[in-house]
N, CA and C atoms as an extended XYZ file, in Angstrom:
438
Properties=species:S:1:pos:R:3:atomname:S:1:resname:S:1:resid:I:1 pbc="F F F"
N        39.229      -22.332        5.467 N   UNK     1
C        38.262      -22.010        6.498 CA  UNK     1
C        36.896      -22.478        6.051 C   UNK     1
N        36.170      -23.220        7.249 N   UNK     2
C        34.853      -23.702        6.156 CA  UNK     2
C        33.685      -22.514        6.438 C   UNK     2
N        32.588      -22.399        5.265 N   UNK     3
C        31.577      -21.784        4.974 CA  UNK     3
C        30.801      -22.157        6.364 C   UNK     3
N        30.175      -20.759        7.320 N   UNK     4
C        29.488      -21.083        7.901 CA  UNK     4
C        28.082      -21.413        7.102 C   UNK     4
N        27.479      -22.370        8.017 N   UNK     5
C        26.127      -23.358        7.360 CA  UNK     5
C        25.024      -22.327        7.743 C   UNK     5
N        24.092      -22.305        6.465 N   UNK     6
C        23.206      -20.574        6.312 CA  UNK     6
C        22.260      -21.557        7.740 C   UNK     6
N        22.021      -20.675        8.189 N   UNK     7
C        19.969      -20.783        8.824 CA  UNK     7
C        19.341      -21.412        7.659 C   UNK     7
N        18.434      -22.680        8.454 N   UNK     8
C        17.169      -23.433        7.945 CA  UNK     8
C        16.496      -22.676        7.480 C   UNK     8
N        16.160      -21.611        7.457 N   UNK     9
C        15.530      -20.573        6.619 CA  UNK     9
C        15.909      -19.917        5.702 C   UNK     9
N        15.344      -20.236        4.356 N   UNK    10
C        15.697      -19.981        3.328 CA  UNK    10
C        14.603      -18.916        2.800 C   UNK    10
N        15.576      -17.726        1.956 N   UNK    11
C        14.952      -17.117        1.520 CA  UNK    11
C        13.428      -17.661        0.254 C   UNK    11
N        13.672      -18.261        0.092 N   UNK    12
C        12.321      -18.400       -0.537 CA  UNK    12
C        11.201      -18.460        0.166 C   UNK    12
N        11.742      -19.146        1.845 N   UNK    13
C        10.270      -19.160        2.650 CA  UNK    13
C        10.839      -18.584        3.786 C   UNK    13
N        10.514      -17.319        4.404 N   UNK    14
C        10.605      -16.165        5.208 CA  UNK    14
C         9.873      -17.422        6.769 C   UNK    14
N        10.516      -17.158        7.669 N   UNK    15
C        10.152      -17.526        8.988 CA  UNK    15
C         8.820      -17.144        8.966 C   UNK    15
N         7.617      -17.294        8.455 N   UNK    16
C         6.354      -17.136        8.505 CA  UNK    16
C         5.741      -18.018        9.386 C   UNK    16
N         6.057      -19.322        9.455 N   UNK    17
C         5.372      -20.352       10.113 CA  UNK    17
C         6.512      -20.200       11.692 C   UNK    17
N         5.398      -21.059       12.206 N   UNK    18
C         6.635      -21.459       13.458 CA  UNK    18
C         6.188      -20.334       14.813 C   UNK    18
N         7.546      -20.233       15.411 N   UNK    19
C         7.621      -18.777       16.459 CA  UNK    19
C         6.635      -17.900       16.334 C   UNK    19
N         5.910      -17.256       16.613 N   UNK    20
C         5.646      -15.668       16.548 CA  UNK    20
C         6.652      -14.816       16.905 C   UNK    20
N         7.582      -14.884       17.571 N   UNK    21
C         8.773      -14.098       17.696 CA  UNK    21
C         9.695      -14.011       17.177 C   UNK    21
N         9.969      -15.325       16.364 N   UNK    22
C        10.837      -15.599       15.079 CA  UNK    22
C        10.314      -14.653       13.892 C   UNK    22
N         8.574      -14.977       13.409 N   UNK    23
C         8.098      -14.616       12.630 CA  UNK    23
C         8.254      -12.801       12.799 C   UNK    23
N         7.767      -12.435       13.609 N   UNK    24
C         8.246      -10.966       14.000 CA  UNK    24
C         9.579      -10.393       14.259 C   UNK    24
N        10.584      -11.222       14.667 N   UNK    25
C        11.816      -11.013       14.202 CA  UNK    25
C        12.538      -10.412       12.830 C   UNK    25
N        11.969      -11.576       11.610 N   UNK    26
C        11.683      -11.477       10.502 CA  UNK    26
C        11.824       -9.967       10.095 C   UNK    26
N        10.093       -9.527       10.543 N   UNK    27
C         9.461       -8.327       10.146 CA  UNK    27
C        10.425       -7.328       10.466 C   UNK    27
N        10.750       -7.488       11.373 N   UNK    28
C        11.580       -6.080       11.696 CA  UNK    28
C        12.661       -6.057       10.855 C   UNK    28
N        13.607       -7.012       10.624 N   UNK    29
C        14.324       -7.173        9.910 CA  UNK    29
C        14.023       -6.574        8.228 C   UNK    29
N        13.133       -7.346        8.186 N   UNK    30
C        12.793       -6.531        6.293 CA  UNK    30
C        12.203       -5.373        6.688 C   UNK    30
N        11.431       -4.956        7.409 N   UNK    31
C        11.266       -3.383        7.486 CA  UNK    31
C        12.110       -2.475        7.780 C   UNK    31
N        13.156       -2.791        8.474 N   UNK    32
C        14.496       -2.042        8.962 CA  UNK    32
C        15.446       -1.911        7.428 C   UNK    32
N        15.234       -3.094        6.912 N   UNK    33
C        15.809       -2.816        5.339 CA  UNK    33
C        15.957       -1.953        4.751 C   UNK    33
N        13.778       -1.907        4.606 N   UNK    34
C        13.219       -0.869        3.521 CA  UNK    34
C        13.395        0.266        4.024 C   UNK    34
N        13.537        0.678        5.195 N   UNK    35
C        13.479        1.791        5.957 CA  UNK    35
C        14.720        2.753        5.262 C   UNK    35
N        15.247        2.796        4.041 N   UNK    36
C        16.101        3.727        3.646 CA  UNK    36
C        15.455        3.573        1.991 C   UNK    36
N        15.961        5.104        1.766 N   UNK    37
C        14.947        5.177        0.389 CA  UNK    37
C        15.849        4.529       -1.054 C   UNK    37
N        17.247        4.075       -0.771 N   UNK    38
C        17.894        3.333       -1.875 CA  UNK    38
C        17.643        2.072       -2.017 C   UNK    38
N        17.377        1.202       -0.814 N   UNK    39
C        16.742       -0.167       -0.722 CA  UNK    39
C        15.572       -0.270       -0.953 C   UNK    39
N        14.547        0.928       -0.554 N   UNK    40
C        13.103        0.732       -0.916 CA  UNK    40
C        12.771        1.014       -2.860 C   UNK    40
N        13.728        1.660       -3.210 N   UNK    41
C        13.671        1.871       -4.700 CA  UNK    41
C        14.336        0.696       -5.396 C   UNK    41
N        14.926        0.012       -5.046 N   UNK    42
C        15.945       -1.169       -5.587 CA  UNK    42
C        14.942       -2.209       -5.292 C   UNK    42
N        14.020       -2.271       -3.806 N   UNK    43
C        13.168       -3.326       -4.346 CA  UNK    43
C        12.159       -3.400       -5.005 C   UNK    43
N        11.145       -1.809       -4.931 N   UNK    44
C        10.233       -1.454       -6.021 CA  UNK    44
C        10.684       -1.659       -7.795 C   UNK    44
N        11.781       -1.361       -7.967 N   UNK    45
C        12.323       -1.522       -9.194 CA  UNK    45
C        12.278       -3.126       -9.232 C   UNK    45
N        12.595       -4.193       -8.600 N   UNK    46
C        12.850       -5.565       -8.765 CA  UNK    46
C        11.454       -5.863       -9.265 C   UNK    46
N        10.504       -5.019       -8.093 N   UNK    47
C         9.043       -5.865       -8.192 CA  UNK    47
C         8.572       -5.486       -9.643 C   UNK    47
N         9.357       -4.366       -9.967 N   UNK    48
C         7.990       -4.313      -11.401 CA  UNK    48
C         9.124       -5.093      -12.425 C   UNK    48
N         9.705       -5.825      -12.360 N   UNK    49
C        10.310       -6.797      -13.346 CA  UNK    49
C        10.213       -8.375      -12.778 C   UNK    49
N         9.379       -8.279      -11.714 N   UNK    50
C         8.973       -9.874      -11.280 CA  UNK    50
C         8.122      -10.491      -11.957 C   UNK    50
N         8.277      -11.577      -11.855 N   UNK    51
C         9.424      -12.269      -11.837 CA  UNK    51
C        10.270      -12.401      -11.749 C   UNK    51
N        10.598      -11.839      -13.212 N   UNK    52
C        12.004      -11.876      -14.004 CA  UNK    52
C        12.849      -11.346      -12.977 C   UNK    52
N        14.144      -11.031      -13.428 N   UNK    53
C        15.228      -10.506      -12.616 CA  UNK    53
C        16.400       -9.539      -13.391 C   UNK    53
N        16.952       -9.065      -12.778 N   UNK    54
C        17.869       -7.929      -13.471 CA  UNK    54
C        19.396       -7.962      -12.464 C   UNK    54
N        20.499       -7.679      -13.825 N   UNK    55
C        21.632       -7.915      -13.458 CA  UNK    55
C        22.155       -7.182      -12.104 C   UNK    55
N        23.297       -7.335      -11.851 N   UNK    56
C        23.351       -5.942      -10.502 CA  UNK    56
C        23.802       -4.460      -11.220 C   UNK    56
N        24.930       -4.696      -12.480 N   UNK    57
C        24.873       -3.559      -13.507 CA  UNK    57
C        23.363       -2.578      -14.130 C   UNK    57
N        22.661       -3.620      -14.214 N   UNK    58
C        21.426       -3.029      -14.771 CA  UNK    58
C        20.046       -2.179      -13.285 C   UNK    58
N        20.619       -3.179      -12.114 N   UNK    59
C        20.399       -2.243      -10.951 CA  UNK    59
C        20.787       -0.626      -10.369 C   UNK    59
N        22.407       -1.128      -10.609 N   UNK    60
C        23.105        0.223      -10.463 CA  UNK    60
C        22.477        1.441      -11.518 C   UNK    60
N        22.681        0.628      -12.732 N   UNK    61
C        21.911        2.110      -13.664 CA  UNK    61
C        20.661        2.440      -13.196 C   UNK    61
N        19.777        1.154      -13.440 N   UNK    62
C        18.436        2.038      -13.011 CA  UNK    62
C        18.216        2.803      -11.764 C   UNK    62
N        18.703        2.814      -10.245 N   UNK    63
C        18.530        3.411       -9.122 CA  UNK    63
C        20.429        4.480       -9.332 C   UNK    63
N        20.622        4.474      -10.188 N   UNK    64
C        21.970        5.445      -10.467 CA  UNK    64
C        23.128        5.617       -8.947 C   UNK    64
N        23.308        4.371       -9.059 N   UNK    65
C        24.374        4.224       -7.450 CA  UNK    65
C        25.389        3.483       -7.948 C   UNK    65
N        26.827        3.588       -7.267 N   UNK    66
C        27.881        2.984       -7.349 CA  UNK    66
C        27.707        1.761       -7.466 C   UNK    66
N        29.008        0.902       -8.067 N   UNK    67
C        28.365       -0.913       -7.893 CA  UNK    67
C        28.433       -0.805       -6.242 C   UNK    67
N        29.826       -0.692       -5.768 N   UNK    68
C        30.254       -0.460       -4.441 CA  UNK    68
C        28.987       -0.305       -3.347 C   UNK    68
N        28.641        0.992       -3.688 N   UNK    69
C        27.314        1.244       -2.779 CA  UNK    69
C        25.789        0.376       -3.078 C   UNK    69
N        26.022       -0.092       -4.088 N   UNK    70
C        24.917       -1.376       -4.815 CA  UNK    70
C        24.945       -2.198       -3.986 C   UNK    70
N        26.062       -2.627       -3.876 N   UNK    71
C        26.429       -4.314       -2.986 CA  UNK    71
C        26.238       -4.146       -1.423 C   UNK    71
N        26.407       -3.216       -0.980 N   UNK    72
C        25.862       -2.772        0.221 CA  UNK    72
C        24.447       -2.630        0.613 C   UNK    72
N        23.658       -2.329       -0.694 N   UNK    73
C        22.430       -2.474       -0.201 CA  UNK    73
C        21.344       -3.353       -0.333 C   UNK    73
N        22.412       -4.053       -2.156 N   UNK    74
C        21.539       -5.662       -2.070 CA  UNK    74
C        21.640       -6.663       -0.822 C   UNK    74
N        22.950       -6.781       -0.458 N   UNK    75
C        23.304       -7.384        0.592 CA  UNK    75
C        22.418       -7.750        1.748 C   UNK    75
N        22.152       -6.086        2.266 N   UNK    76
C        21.104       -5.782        3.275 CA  UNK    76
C        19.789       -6.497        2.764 C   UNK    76
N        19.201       -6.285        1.626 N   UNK    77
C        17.937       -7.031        1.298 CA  UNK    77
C        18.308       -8.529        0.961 C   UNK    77
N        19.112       -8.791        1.305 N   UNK    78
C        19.227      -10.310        0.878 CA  UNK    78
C        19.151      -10.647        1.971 C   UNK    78
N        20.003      -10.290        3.560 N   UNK    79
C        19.620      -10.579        4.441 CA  UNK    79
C        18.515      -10.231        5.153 C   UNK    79
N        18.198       -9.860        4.635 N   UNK    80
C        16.334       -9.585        5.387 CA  UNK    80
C        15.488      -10.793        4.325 C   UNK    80
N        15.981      -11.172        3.518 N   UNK    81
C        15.540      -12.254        2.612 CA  UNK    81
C        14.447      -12.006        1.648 C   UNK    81
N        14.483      -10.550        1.092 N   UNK    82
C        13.408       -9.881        0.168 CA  UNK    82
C        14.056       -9.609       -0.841 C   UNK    82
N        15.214      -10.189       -1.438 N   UNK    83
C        15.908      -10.327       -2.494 CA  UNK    83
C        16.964      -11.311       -2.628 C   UNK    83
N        16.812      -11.982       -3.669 N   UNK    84
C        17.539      -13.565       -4.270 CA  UNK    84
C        18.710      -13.253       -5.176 C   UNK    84
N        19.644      -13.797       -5.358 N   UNK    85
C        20.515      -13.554       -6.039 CA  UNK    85
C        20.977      -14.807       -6.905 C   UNK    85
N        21.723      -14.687       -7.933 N   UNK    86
C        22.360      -15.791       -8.837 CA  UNK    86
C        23.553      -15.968       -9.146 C   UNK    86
N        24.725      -16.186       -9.036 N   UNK    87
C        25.741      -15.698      -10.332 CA  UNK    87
C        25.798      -16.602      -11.135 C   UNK    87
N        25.740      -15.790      -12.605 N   UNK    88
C        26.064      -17.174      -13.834 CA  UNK    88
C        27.033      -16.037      -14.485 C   UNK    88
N        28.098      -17.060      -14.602 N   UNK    89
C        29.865      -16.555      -15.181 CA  UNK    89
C        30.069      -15.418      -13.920 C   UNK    89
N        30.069      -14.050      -15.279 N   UNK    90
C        30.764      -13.348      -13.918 CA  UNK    90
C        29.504      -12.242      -13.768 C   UNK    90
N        28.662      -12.408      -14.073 N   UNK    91
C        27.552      -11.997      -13.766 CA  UNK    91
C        26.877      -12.165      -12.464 C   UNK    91
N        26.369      -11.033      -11.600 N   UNK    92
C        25.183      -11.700      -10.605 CA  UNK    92
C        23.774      -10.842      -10.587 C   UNK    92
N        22.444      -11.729      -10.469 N   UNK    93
C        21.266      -11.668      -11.299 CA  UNK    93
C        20.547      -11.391      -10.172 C   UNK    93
N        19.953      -10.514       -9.622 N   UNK    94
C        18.632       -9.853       -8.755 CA  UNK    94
C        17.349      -10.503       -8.975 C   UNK    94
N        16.401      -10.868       -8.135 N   UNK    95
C        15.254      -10.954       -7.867 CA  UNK    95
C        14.526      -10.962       -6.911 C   UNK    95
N        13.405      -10.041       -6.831 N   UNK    96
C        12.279       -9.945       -5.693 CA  UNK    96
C        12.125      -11.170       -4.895 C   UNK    96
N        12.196      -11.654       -3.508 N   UNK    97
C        11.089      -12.892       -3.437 CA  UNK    97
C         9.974      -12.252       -2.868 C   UNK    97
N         9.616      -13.341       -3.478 N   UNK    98
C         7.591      -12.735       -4.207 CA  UNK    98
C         6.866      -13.105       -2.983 C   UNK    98
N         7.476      -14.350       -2.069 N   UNK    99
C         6.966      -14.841       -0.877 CA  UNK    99
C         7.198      -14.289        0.187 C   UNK    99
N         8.347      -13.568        0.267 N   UNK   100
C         8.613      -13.152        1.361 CA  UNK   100
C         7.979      -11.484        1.497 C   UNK   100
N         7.723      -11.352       -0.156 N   UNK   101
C         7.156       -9.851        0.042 CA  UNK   101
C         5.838      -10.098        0.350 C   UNK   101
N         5.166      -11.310       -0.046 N   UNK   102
C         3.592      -11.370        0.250 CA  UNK   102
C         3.834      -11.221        1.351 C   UNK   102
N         4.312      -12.296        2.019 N   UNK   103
C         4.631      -12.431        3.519 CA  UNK   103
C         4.549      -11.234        4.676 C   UNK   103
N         5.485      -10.275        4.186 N   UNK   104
C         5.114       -8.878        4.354 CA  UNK   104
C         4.079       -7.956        4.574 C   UNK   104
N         3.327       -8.231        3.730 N   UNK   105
C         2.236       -7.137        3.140 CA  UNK   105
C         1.210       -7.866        4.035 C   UNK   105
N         1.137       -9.374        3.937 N   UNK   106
C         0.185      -10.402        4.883 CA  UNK   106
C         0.535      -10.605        6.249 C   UNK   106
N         2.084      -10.060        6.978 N   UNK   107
C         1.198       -9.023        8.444 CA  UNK   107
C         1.013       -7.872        8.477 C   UNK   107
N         1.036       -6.977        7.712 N   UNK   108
C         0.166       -6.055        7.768 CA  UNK   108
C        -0.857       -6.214        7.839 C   UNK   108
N        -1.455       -6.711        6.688 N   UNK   109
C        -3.246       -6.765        6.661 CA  UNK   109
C        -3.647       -7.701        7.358 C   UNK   109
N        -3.187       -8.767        8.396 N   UNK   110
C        -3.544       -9.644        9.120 CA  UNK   110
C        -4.469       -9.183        9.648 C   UNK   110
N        -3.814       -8.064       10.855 N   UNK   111
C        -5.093       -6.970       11.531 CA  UNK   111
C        -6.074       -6.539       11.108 C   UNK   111
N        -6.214       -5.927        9.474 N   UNK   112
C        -6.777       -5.049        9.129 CA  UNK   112
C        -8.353       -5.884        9.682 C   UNK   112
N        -9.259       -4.938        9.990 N   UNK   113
C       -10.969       -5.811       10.221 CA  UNK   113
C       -10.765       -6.477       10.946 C   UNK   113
N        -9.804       -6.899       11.954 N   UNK   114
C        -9.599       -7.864       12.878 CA  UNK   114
C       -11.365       -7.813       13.932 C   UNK   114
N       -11.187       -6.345       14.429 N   UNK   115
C       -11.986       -6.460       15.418 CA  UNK   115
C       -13.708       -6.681       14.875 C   UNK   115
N       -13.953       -5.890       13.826 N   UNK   116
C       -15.294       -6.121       12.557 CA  UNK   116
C       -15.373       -6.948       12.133 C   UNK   116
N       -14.456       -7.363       11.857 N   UNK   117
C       -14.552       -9.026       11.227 CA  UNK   117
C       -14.949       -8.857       10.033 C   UNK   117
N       -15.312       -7.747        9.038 N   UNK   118
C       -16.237       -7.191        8.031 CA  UNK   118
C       -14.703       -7.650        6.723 C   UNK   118
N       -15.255       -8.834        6.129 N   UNK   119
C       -14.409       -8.755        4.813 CA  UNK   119
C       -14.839       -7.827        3.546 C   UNK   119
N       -16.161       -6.986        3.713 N   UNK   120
C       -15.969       -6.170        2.525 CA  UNK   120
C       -15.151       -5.002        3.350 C   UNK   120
N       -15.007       -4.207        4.303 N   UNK   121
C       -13.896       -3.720        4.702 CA  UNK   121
C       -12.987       -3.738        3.881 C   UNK   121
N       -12.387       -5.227        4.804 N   UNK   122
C       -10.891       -5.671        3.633 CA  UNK   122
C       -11.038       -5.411        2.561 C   UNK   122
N       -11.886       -5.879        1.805 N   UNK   123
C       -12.004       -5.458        0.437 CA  UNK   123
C       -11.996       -4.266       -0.115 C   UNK   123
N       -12.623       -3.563        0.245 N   UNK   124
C       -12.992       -1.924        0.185 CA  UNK   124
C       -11.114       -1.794        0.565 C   UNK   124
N       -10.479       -2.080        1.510 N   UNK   125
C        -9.100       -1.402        1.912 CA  UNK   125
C        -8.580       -1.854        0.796 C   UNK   125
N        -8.189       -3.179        0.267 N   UNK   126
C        -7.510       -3.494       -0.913 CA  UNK   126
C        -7.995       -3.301       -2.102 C   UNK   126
N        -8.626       -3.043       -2.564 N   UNK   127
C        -9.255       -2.412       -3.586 CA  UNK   127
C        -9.101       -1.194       -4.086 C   UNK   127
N        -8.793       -0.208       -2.802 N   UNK   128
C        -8.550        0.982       -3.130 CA  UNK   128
C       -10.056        1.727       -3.695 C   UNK   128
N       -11.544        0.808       -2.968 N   UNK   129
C       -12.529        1.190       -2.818 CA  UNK   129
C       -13.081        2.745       -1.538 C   UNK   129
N       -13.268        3.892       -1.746 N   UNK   130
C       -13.933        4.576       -0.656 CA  UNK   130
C       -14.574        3.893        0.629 C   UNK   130
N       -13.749        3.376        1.605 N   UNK   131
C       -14.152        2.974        3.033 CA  UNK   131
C       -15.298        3.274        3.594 C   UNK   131
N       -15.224        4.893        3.822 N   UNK   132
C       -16.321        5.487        4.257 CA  UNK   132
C       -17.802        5.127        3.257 C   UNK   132
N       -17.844        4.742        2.070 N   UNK   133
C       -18.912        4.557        1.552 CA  UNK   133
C       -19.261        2.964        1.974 C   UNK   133
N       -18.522        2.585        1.848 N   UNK   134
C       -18.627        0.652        2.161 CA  UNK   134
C       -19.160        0.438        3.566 C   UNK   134
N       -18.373        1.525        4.631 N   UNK   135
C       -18.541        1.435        5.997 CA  UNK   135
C       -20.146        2.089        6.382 C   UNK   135
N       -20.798        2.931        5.522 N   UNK   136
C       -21.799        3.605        5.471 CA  UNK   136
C       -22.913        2.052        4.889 C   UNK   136
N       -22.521        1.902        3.867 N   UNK   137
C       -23.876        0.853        3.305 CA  UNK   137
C       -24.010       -0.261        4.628 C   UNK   137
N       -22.380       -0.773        4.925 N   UNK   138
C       -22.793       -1.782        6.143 CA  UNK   138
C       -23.476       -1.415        7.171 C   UNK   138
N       -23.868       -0.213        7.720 N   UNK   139
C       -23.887        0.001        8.904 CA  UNK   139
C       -25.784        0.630        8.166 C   UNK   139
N       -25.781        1.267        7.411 N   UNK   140
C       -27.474        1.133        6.878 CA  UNK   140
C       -27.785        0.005        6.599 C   UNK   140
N       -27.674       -0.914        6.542 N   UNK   141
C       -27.550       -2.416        5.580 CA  UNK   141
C       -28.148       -3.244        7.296 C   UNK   141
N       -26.934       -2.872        8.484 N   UNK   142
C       -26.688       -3.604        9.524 CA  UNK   142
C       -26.140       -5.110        8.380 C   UNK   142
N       -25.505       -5.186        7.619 N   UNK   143
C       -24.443       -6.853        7.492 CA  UNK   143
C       -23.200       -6.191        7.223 C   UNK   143
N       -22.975       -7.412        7.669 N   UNK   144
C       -21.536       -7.436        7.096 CA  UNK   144
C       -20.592       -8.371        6.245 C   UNK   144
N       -20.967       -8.524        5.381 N   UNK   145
C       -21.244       -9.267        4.381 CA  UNK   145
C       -20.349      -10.561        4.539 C   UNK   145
N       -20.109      -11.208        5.273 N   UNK   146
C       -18.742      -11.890        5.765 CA  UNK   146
C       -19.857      -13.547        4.614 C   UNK   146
């Protein structure tokens, strides 16, 4: 029986470009992923070894789940395309993609200041700077420091 042929879209580069409905397709897809707390810990665990990557044995231990129930949920993040896989011998090797998680996080904050237009805002939001103080100097200030 032959291998059906994957989608032109490859996990390394997430439908970002192109459609907006494709691209939002996407989103729902990896957020529907994370939306359970064994997939959202399996990919937090990937990210703090990203690069690098970790076996699916060394997955199972660290988030303490069956292989069985493992493969069920890498699976799911592989098809949402926020996790890469390898096998070498009889091994298979986990990793974050790093693009598709930016990708992620970059529609979220697309909006953020959309309507202010104020990039210390943004900044102040990613930073994990006090808003209300940033939003206070701009508005005594009248700039916005763009």
């Amino acid at each position: 029986m032959a291998k059906a042929q994957k989608n032109e879209t490859t996990a390394d580069s997430p439908p970002s470009s192109g459609s907006d409905n494709l691209a939002e397709d996407w989103v729902v897809r990896a957020f529907s992923a994370l939306a359970q707390e064994t997939r959202l810990a399996i990919l937090r665990l990937l990210l703090r070894h990203a690069p690098g990557e970790l076996s699916a044995g060394d997955v199972a231990q660290a988030v303490q789940i069956p292989p069985s129930t493992l493969s069920f949920h890498l699976s799911r993040l592989e098809r949402a395309e926020l996790v890469q896989s390898c096998r070498r011998h009889r091994n298979i090797y986990y990793q974050v993609n790093l693009i598709a998680t930016r990708d992620l996080a970059g529609f979220l904050l697309e909006e953020c200041c959309r309507e202010t237009k104020s990039k210390a805002q943004l900044a102040a939001f990613l930073s994990g700077v006090d808003q209300e103080q940033v939003w206070k100097k701009c508005a005594s200030t009248n700039t916005d420091l763009n």
